[in-house]
C-alpha positions as CSV (number, residue, x, y, z in Angstrom):
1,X,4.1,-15.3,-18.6
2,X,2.0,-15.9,-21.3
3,X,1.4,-12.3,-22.9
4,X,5.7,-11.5,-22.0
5,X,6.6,-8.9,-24.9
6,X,10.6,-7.9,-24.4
7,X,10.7,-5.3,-26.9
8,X,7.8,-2.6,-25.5
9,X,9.0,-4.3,-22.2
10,X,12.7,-2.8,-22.9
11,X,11.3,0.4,-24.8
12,X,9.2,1.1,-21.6
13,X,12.2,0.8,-19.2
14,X,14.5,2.5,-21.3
15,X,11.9,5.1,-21.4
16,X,11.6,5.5,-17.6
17,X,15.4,5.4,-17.4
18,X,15.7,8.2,-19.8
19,X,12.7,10.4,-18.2
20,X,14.4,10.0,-14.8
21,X,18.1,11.0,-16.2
22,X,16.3,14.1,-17.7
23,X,14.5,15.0,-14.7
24,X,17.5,14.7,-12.5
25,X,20.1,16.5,-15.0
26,X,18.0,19.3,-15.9
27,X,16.1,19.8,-12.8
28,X,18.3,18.3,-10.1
29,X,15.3,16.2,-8.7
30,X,14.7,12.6,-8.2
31,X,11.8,11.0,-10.1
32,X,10.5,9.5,-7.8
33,X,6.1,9.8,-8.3
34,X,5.0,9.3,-4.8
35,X,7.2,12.3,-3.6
36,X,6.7,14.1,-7.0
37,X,2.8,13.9,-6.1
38,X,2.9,14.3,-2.2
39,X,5.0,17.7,-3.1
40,X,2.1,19.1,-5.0
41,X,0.2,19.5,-2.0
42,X,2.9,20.2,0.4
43,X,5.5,21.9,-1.0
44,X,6.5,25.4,-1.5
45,X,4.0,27.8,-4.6
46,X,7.1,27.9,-6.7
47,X,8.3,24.1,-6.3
48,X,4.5,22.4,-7.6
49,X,4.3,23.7,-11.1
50,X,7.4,21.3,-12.7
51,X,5.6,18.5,-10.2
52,X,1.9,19.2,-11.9
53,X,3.5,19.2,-15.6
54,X,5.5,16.3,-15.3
55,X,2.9,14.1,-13.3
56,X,0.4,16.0,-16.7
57,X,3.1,14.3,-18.6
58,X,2.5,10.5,-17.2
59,X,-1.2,11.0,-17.8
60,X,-1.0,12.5,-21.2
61,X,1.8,10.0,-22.5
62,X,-0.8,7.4,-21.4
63,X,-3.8,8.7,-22.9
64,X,-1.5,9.2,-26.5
65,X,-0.4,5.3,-26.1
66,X,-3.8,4.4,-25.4
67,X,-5.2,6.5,-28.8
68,X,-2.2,5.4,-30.7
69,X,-2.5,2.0,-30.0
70,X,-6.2,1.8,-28.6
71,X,-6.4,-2.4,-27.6
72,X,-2.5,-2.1,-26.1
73,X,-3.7,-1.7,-23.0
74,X,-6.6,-3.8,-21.7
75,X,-7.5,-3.6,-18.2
76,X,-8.3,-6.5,-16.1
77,X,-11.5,-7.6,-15.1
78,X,-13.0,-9.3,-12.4
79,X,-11.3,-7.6,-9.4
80,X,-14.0,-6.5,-6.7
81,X,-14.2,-3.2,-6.5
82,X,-13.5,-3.4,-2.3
83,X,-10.0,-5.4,-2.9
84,X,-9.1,-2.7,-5.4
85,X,-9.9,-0.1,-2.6
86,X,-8.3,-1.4,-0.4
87,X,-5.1,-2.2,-2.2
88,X,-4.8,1.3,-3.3
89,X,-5.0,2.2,0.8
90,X,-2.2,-0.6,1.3
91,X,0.0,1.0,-1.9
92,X,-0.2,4.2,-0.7
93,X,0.2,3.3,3.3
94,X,3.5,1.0,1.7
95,X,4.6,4.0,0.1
96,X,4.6,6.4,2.9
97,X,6.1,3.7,5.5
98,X,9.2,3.6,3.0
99,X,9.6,6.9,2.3
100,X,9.0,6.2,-1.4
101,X,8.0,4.2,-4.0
102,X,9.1,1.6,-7.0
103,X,9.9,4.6,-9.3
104,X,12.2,6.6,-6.7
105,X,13.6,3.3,-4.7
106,X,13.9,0.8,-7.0
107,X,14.8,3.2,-10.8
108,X,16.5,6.1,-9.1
109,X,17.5,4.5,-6.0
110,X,19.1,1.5,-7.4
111,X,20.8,3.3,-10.2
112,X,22.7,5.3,-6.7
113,X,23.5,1.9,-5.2
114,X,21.9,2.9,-2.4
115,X,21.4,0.1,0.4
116,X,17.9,1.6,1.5
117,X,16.7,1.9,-1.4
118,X,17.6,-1.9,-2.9
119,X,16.4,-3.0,0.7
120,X,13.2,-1.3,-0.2
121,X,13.1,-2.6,-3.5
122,X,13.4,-6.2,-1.9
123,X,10.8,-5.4,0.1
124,X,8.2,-4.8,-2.6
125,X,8.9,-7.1,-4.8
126,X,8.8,-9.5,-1.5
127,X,4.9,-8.0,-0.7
128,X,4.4,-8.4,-4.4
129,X,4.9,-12.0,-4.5
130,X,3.0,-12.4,-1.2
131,X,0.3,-10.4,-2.8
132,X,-0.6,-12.7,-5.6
133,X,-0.5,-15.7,-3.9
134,X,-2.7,-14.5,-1.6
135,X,-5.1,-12.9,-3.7
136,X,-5.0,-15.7,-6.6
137,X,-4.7,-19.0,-4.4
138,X,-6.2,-18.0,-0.7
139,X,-9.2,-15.8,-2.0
140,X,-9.3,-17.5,-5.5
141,X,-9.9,-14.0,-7.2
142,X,-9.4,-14.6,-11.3
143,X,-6.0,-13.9,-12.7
């Protein structure tokens, strides 16, 4: 943990925490992005525009960071392009088996105390872990 910053660390989570209260008080939805984004294309015409602005909103807010702080974010070389692929495929097949992902289980979910979603959170942090060992000391891809 060599590049470990708390404070945008905390500002960042109490960021989510508050965009997820918001979303949830005002509009009576979870914020969880993997249903947010599956419900653009399946959901009822008059149910996708508040999932269209607010997933406009994640982009946006990281395309302001990124021109308000332009070397805050520096993306990580050396991955093949393949791996990347197929981790995506993996991410999104995770997501779907678990009938969401880390924003709806493990912010929203955990914040309800409910049992599936800690177990799920368990669960990806688990594959997480498994991940990186995998990837940095069986395939010796760079960190």
């Amino acid at each position: 943990m060599e590049n470990f910053t708390p404070y945008s660390a905390l500002a960042g989570g109490a960021l989510i925490g508050i965009s997820c209260a918001l979303l949830l008080f005002f509009n009576g939805r979870i914020a969880g992005i993997s249903g947010i984004m599956n419900g653009v294309f399946f959901a009822p015409k008059n149910d996708r525009a508040w999932r269209l602005l607010f997933l406009a909103g994640l982009v946006i807010g990281g395309l302001f960071l990124q021109g308000l702080l332009p070397g805050f974010n520096t993306p990580r070389q050396g991955y093949p392009i393949g791996l990347l692929g197929i981790g995506g495929f993996l991410v999104g097949f995770g997501t779907r088996m678990a009938n969401g992902c880390v924003s709806g289980h493990g912010v929203c979910g955990i914040a309800r105390l409910s049992i599936r979603s800690i177990a799920a959170t368990l669960t990806f942090i688990a594959s997480g872990m498994v991940t990186v060992y995998v990837i940095r000391h069986l395939l010796e891809v760079a960190a």
